[in-house]
N, C-alpha and C positions, 0 to 999 in steps of 0.2 A: 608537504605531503604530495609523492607521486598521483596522477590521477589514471585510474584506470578508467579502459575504453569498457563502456558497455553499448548495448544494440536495443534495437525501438521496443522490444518485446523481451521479459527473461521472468524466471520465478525465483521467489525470496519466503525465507521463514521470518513469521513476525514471533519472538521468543513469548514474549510478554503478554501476549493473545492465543500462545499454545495454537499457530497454525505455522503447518510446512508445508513448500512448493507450492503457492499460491501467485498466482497469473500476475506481472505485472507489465503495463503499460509504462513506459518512459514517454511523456509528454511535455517537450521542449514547452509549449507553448501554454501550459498551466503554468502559474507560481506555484500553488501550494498542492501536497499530496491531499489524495483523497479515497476512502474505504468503500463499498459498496456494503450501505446496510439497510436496514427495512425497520419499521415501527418502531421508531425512533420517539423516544419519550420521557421528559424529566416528571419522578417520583420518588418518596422518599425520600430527598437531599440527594439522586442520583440518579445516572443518563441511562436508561435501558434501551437498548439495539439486538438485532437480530442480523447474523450474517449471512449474505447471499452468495452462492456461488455454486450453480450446479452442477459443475466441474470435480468438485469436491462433496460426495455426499456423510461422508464425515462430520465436515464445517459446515453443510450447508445448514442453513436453519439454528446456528448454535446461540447462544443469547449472552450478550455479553452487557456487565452491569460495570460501568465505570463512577470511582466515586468523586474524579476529578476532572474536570473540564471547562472548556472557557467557549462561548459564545462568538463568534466570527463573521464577518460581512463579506462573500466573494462573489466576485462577477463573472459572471460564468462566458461561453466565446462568442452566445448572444448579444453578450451587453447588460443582461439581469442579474440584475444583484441579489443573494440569495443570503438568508441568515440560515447558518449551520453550525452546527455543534463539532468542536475540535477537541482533540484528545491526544497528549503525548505517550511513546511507546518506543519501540525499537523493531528495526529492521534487519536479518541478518542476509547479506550479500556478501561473494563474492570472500567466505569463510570467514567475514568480519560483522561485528555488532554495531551498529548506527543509530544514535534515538534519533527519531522522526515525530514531525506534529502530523497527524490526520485528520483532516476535514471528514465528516460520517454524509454519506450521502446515500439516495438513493439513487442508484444506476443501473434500473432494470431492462434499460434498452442497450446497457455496453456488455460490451465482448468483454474485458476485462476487469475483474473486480476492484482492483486498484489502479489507482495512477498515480505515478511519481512525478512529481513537479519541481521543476527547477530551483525550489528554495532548498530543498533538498541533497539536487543533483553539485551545485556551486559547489567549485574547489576539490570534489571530489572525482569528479566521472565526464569524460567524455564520453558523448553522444557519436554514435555511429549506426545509421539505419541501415547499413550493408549485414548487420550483423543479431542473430538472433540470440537466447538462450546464453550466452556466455556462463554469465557463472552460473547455472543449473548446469550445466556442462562439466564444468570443473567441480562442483560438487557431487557431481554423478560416476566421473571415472576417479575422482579420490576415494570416495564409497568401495569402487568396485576393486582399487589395488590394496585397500585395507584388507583384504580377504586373503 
């Protein structure tokens, strides 16, 4: 598999969550992705969350109820290990479908809602911080020559 170049910053549709063009951070230096969400809470045999982004006031606040998940121990760049609730799904990049595992976190002091993490990025993407937006780019002027 060629790996395409992506850059430190770009946005991606997650299908599966019914959200598009949503902010994402590429963070070499996480292993695993993670979602920005709020009121996070296992009920009724399932994970009730709430998404943050007020970027998006569509998504913001939308509540999303998964009925499958697994429990996770990550160490954050402190050193604190953190138990959080992980949830599989798919990410569209780059005009392609990718399922992806998401760690649910809350992240109300970052800039972006998601982070992409290296278990992810492997084998398929170089990293390049010269470069922003790439595939929101190319799905923006494919957009505009379909017309």
């Amino acid at each position: 598999m060629e790996k395409k170049v992506i850059g430190r910053f770009d946005k991606a549709d997650f299908p599966l969550l019914d959200l598009e063009d949503i902010a994402i951070k590429i963070d070499t230096g996480a292993y695993t992705s993670s979602i920005h969400c709020n009121n996070i809470i296992e009920k009724d045999d399932a994970l009730h969350c709430t998404f943050l982004d007020d970027e998006h006031p569509l998504y913001n606040g939308k509540e999303f109820i998964f009925k499958e998940y697994d429990i996770v121990f990550v160490k954050s760049s402190n050193g604190i290990i953190q138990k959080r609730y992980q949830v599989q799904s798919t990410i569209k990049i780059f005009n392609k479908v990718f399922k992806i595992s998401l760690s649910l976190s809350a992240r109300q002091e970052m800039r972006y809602p998601v982070l992409i993490g290296r278990k992810f990025l492997t084998k398929k993407f170089i990293v390049d911080t010269e470069f922003i937006d790439i595939s929101y780019n190319l799905k923006s002027n494919e957009h505009k020559n379909s017309f």
